[in-house]
C-alpha positions in Angstrom: 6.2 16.1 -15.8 2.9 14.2 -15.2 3.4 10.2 -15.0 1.2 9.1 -18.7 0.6 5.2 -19.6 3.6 5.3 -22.0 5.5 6.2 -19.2 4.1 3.6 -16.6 4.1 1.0 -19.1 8.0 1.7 -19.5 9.0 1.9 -15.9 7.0 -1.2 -15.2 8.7 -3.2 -18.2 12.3 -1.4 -16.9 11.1 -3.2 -13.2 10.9 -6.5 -14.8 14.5 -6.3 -15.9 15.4 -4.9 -12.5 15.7 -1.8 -13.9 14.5 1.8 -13.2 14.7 5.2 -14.4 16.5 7.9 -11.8 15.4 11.2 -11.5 18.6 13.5 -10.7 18.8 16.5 -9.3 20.8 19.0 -6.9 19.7 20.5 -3.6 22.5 23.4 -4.2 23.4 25.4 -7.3 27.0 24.8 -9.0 29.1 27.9 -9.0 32.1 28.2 -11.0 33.9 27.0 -8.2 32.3 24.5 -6.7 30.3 21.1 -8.3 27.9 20.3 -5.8 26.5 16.6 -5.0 23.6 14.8 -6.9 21.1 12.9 -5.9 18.1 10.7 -7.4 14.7 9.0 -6.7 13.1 6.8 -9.2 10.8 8.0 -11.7 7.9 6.2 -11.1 7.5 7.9 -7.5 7.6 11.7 -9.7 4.5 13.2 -10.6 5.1 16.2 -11.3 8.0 18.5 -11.2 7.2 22.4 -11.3 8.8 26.1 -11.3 8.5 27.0 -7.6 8.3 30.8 -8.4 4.7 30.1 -9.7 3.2 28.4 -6.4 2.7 30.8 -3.7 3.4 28.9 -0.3 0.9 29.4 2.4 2.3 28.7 5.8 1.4 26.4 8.0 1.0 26.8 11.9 3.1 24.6 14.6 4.4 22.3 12.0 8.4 20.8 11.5 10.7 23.3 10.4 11.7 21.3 7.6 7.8 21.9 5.9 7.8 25.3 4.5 4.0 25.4 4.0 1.8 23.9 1.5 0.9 24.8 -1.9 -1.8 24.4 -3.8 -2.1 22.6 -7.0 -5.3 22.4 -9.3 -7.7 22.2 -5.9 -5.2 19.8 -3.9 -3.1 21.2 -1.1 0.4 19.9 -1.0 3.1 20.4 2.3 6.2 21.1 0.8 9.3 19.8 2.5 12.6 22.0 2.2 14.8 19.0 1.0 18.2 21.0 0.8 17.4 22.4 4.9 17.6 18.1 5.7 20.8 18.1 3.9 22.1 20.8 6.6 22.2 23.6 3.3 20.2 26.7 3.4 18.6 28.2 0.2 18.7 32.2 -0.1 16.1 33.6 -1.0 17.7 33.9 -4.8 18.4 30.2 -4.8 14.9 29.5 -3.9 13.2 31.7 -6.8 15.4 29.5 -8.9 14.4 26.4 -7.4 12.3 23.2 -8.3 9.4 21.7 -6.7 9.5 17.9 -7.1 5.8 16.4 -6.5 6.2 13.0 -5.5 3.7 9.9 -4.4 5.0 7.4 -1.2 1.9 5.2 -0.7 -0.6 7.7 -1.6 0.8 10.5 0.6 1.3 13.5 -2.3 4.3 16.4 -1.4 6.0 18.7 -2.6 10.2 18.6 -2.0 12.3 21.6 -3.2 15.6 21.0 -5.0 17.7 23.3 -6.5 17.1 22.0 -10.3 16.9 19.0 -12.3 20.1 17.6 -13.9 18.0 14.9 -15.9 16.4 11.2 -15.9 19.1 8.3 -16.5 18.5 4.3 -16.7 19.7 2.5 -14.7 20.3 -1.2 -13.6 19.4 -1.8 -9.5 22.9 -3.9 -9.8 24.6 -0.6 -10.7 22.8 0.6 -7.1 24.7 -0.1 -4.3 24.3 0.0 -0.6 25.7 3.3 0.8 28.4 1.5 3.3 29.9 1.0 0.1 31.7 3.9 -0.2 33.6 6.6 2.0 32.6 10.0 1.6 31.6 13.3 3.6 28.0 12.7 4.0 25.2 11.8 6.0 24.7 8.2 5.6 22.0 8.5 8.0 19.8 10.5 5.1 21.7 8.4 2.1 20.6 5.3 1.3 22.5 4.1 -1.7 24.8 5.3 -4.7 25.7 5.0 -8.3 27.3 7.2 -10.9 26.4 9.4 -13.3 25.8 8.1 -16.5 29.6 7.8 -17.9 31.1 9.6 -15.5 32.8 8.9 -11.8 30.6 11.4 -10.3 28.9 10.0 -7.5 24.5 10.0 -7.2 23.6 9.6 -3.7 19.9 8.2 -3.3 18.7 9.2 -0.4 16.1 7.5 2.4 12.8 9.7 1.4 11.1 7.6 4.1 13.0 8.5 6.4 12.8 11.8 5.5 9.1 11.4 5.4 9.2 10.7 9.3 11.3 13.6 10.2 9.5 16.5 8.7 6.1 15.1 9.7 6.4 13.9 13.5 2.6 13.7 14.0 2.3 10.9 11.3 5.5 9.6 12.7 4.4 9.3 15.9 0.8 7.8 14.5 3.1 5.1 12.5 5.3 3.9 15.2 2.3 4.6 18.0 -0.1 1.4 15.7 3.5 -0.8 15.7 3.7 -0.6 19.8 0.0 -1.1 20.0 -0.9 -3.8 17.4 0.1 -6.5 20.2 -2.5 -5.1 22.4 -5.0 -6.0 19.7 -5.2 -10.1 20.7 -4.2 -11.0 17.4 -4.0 -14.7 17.1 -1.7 -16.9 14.3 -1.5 -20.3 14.3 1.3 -22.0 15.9 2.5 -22.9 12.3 3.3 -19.1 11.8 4.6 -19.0 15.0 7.3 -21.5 15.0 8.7 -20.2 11.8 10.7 -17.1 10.6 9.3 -14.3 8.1 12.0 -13.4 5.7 11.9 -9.2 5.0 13.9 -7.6 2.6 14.1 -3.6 3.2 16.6 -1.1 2.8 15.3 1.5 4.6 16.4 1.6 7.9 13.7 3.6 9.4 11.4 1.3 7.7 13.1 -1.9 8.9 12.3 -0.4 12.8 9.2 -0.3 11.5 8.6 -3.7 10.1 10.7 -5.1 13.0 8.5 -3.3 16.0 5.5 -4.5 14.0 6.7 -8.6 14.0 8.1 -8.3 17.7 4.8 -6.8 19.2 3.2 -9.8 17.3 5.4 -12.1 18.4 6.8 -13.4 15.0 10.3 -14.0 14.3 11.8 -12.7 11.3 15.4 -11.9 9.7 16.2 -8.8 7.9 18.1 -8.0 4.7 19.1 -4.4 3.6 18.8 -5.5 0.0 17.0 -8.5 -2.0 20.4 -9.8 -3.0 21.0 -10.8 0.8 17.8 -12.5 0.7 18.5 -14.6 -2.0 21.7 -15.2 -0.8 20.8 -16.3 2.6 17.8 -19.0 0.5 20.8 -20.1 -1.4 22.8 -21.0 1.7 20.4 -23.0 3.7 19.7 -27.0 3.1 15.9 -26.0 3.3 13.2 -23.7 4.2 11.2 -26.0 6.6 11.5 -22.9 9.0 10.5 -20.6 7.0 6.7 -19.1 7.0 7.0 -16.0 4.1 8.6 -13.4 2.5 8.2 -9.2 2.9 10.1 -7.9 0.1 10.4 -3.7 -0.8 11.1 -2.8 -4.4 13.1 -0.7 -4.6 16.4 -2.2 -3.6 20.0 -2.1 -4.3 21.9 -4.5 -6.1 18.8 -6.7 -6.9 15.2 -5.5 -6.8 12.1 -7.0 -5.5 10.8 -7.4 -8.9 14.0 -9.8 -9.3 13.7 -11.3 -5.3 10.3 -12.6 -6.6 11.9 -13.8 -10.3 14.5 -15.5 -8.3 11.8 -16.8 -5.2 9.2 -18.1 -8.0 11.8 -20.4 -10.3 13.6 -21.4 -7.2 12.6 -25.2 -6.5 13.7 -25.0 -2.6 11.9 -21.4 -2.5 8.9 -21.2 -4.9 6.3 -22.5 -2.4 6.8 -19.2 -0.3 4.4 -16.8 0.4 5.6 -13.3 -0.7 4.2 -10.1 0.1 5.6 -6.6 -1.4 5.7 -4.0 1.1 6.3 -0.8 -0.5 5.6 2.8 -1.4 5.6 2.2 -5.1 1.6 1.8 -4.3 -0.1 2.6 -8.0 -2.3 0.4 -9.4 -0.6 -0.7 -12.6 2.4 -1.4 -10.1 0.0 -3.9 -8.0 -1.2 -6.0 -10.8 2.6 -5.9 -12.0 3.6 -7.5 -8.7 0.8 -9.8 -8.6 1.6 -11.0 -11.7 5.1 -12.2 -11.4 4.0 -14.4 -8.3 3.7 -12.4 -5.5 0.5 -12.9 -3.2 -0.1 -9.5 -2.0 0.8 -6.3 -2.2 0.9 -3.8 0.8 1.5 -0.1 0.8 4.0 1.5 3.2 3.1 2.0 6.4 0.1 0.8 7.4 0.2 -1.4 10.5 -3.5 -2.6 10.3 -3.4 -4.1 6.6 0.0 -5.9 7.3 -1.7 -7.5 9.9 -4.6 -8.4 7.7 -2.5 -9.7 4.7 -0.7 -11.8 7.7 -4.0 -13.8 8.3 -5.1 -13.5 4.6 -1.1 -15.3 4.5 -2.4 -17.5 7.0 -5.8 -18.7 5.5 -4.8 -19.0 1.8 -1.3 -21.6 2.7 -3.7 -22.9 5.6 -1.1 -22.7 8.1 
């Protein structure tokens, strides 16, 4: 499945409604006796999905046990992560020959995750997303992120925190991440008291991210409050008298309940809010998706993680609301 402009196009008019399309799939075959969990990621992150018994995968030296090796793919070499191993389940080697490699894109990193096959691509609306403390069920909430259902159906479609996954079967760029958040205070970086003296609002549902974005602001010595989902952050503008203390907003995308394509909706026609500042932060980092953003009212746009360009759209923040 290659991503084409009709299908761009699409996903970027289903983001306007705060709407997406889910990719759903299993990490473990169904048996006649058993009906094994499902999970989804959105479409626009898919780039591909291919038959793994046609990629031969070369392995790769010293790396994570959860990367199998990489494969290669018209002249580009891909790692590809063993999704079902992170789940605690163990493919045989039947299983595997049966298997599906999903190619995916989280701000421009390309990989390769095997799942056990692809149920099929629903719509949905990020309102019928909710947060995963919202239910009570044998699983990892650690690795799942949010749920919905099956389109009509009660079964249950976990979504799961690819970021964090992301971190955990690749250490080195883990470590490289969270090593540029502990050092970017070394760097003399210097805001105006303006930004100082307020509060950055950032809306992320990722926790691994939101240690992220929260080491970042604290080593610069900005204070900030955190919302797992947009909704919260539109609820907490809705419940203060005014914003006075307020310097921005970070806002993800991809978000339960209400999306960020619907946090800057709501920021922009909000009279108390609409003079905010709001960056998107997330790994949804194609161009069409940019000018989308841009668009709709937000200022800039940031891929996931990079420590140095948050810190540059910070002062680009700074010079173009002249705080």
């Amino acid at each position: 499945m290659s991503t084409t402009l009709e299908q761009v196009e699409k996903t970027a008019n289903l983001s306007k409604n705060n709407q997406m399309s889910l990719m759903i799939f299993q990490v473990q075959h169904n048996t006649k006796e058993q009906e094994f969990p499902y999970y989804g990621m959105n479409v626009f992150k898919v780039r591909e999905v291919l038959e793994a018994r046609a990629y031969e995968i070369s392995e790769m030296p010293d790396t994570n046990p959860l990367i199998e090796g990489m494969i290669e793919l018209r002249g580009t070499y891909l790692p590809v992560i063993d999704l079902p191993k992170w789940m605690g389940f163990e493919m045989t080697p039947k299983d595997k020959e049966k298997s599906i490699i999903i190619v995916s894109d989280f701000s421009h990193n390309f990989i390769g995750m095997r799942v056990a096959h692809i149920h099929g691509v629903e719509e949905k609306n990020w309102s019928d997303i909710q947060p995963a403390s919202n239910y009570n069920v044998n699983v990892n909430t650690n690795q799942v992120i949010n749920h919905t259902y099956l389109e009509n159906s009660e079964t249950l479609c976990f979504i799961l925190d690819i970021e964090k996954l992301l971190i955990e079967s690749m250490p080195a760029m883990a470590e490289k991440i969270f090593k540029s958040a502990k050092e970017v205070g070394t760097k003399n970086v210097v805001f105006s008291d303006t930004i100082k003296n307020k509060k950055i609002l950032f809306a992320e549902d990722s926790k691994a991210i939101q240690k992220y974005m929260g080491m970042v602001f604290d080593q610069l010595g900005l204070s900030y409050l955190s919302f797992d989902n947009g909704q919260l952050l539109l609820d907490y503008i809705d419940s203060v008298e005014n914003l006075d203390d307020i310097s921005m907003i970070f806002t993800d995308l991809e978000m339960p309940v209400a999306s960020g394509h619907t946090v800057i909706k709501q920021v922009r026609k909000n009279p108390k809010a609409k003079h905010l500042p709001i960056v998107v932060h997330t790994s949804m980092t194609s161009d069409n998706n940019s000018r989308e953003v841009l668009n709709m009212g937000a200022d800039f746009f940031v891929g996931k993680v990079d420590t140095d360009l948050i810190v540059d759209t910070l002062k680009m923040v700074e010079e173009k609301y002249n705080f």
